[in-house]
C-alpha positions in Angstrom: -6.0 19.3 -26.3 -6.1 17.7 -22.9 -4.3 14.4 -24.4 -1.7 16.6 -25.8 -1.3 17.5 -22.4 -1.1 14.2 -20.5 1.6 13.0 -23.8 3.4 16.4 -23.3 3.7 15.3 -19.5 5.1 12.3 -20.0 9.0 12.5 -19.2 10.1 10.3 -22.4 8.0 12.9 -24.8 9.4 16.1 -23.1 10.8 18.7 -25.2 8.3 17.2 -28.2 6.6 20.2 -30.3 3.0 20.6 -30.8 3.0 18.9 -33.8 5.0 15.9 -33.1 2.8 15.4 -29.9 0.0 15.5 -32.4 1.6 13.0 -34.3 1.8 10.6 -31.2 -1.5 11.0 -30.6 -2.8 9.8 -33.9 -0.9 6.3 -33.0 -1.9 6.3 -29.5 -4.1 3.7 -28.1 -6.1 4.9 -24.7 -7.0 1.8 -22.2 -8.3 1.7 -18.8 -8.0 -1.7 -17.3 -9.5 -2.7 -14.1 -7.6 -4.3 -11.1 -5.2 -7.4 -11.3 -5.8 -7.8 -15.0 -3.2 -9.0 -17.3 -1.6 -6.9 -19.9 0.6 -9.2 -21.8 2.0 -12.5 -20.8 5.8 -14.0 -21.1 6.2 -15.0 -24.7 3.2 -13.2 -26.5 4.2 -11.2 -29.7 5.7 -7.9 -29.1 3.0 -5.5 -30.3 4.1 -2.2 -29.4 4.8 -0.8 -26.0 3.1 0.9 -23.2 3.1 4.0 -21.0 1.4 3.8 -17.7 -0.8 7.1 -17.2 -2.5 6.6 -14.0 -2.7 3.3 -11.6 0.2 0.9 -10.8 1.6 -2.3 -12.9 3.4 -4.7 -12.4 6.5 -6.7 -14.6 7.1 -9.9 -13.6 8.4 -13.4 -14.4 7.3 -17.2 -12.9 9.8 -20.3 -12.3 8.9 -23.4 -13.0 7.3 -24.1 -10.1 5.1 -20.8 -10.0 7.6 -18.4 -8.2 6.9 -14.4 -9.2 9.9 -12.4 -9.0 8.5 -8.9 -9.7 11.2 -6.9 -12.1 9.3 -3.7 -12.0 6.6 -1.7 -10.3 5.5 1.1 -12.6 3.6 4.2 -12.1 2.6 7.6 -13.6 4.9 8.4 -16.5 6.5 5.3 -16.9 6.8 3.0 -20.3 7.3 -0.8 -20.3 7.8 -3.2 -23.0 10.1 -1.0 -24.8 12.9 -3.2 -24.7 11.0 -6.4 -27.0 9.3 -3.6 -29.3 13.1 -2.7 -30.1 14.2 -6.3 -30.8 11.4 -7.1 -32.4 11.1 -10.3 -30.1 8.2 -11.8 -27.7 7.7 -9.9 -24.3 10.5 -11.5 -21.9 8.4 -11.2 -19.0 4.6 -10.8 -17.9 2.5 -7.3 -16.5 -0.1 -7.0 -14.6 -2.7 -4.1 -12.8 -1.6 -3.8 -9.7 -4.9 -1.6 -9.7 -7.3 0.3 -11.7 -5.0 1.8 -14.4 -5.0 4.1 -17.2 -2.3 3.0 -20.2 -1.7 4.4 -23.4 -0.7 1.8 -26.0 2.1 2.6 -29.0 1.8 0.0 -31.8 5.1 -0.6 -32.9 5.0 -0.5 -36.4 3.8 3.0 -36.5 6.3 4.0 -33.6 9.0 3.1 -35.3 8.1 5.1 -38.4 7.4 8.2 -36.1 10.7 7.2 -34.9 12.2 7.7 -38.2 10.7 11.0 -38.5 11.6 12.6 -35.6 15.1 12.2 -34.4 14.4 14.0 -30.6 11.9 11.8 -29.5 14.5 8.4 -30.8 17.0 10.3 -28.0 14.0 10.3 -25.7 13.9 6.2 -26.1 17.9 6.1 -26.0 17.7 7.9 -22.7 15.1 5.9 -21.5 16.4 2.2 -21.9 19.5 3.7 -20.3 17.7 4.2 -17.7 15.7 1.2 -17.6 19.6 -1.1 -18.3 20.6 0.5 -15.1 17.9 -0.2 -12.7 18.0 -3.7 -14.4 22.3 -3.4 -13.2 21.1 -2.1 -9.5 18.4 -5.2 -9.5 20.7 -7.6 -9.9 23.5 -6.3 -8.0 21.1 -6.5 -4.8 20.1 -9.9 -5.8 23.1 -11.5 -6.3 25.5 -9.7 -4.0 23.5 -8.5 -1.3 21.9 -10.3 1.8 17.9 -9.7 2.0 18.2 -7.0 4.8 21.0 -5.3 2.7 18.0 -5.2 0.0 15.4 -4.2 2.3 18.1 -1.5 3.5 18.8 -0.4 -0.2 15.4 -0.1 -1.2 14.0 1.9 1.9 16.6 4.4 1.2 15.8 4.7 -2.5 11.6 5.2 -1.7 13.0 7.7 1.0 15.5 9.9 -1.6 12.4 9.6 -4.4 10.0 11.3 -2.1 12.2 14.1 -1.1 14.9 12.4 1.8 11.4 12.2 4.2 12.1 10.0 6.8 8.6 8.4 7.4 8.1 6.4 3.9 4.8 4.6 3.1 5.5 1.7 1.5 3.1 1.9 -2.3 3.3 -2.2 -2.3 1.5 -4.8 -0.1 4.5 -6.8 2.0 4.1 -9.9 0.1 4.8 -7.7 -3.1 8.0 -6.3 -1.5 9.1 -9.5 -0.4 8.7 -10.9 -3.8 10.5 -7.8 -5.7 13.4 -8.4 -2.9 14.0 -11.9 -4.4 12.5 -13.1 -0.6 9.2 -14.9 1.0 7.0 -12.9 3.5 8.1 -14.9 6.5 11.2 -13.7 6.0 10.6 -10.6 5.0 8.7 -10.3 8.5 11.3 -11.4 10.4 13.7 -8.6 9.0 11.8 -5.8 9.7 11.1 -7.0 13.2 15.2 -6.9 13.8 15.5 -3.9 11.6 12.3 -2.3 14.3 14.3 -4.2 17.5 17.6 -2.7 16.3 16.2 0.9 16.0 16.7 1.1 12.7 13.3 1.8 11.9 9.7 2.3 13.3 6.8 0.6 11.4 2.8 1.1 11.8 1.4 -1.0 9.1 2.9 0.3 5.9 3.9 3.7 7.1 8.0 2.9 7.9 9.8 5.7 10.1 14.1 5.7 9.2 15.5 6.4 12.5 18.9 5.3 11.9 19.8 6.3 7.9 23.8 6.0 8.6 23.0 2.3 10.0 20.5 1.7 6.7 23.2 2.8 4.6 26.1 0.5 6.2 23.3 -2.6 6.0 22.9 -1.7 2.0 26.5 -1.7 1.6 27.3 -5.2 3.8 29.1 -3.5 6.4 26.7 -4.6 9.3 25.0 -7.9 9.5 21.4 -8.0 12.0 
């Protein structure tokens, strides 16, 4: 009963009966994988997909010359992979443990016939890689169009209106992590929040980060203020 419960708790499978969350378990592969291990790697077969239970992963993808530019950083709750198992394709990107983590593993074949079968939980998946196309639309709008603090900017804001609109966000990445999910190096990374800190923007004590100015965030995320 108690992995019906953690499936049940999962928002993809929400609004699943008892018996099609008994169904999912049957196809359900439990893994615990230790700290900075690999999951998958760019290019290997599409197996099925994966839902992150407990821990922290990471999505990622190397240039040539061994640059990581982080897609995704994935906790409780949330599936990755998703996308390939649905074209039927090689994984596009890489994953990794970020730390000790909990995943339950979906081979695809029998997903897609439990799929077939239940028509709620395929409007689960539809909602889900909307989702997932959007973030994917807000990544590369900040990448493209925006300035690095206008992505530092952006992205405090967001950790600040997922925990509530707290001011005082700790940041759940190391700095070199951020700076490589902002498209950016550490140096300059460093450099930012030191103007962001000497503009009073912010406050920062290691990775606890105090918003003092949220109106002058928000006109850095949108362009309309350079540092």
């Amino acid at each position: 009963m108690e992995i019906l419960k953690q499936i049940g708790s999962i928002p993809m499978f929400n609004g699943l009966n008892t018996a099609q969350l008994e169904d999912l378990s049957m196809i359900i592969v439990d893994q615990e994988i230790k700290r900075n291990q690999p999951i998958f790697s760019e290019g290997d077969e599409a197996k099925g997909l994966y839902i992150v239970v407990s821990g922290r992963v990471k999505v990622y993808k190397l240039s040539f010359d061994g640059k990581e530019q982080i897609l995704h950083i994935l906790g409780a709750g949330e599936p990755f992979a998703e996308v390939a198992v649905f074209t039927g394709s090689s994984y596009p990107a890489s994953s990794m443990t970020m730390e000790k983590t909990r995943l339950f593993f979906i081979p695809r074949q029998p997903f897609y016939d439990l799929l077939g079968q239940n028509p709620s939980l395929a409007m689960s998946m539809l909602a889900t890689l909307s989702l997932r196309l959007r973030q994917f639309s807000n990544m590369i709008e900040s990448l493209s169009l925006k300035e690095v603090p206008g992505r530092l900017a952006t992205h405090l804001l967001l950790l600040s209106d997922q925990d509530g609109g707290t001011d005082a966000i700790r940041l759940p990445i190391a700095k070199t992590q951020l700076a490589s999910y902002l498209g950016t190096i550490p140096e300059t990374l460093s450099r930012i929040l030191a103007k962001m800190t000497a503009g009073g923007y912010i406050k920062t004590e290691g990775a606890l980060i105090t918003l003092c100015d949220r109106d002058g965030l928000e006109d850095l995320a949108e362009g309309m203020v350079k540092l």
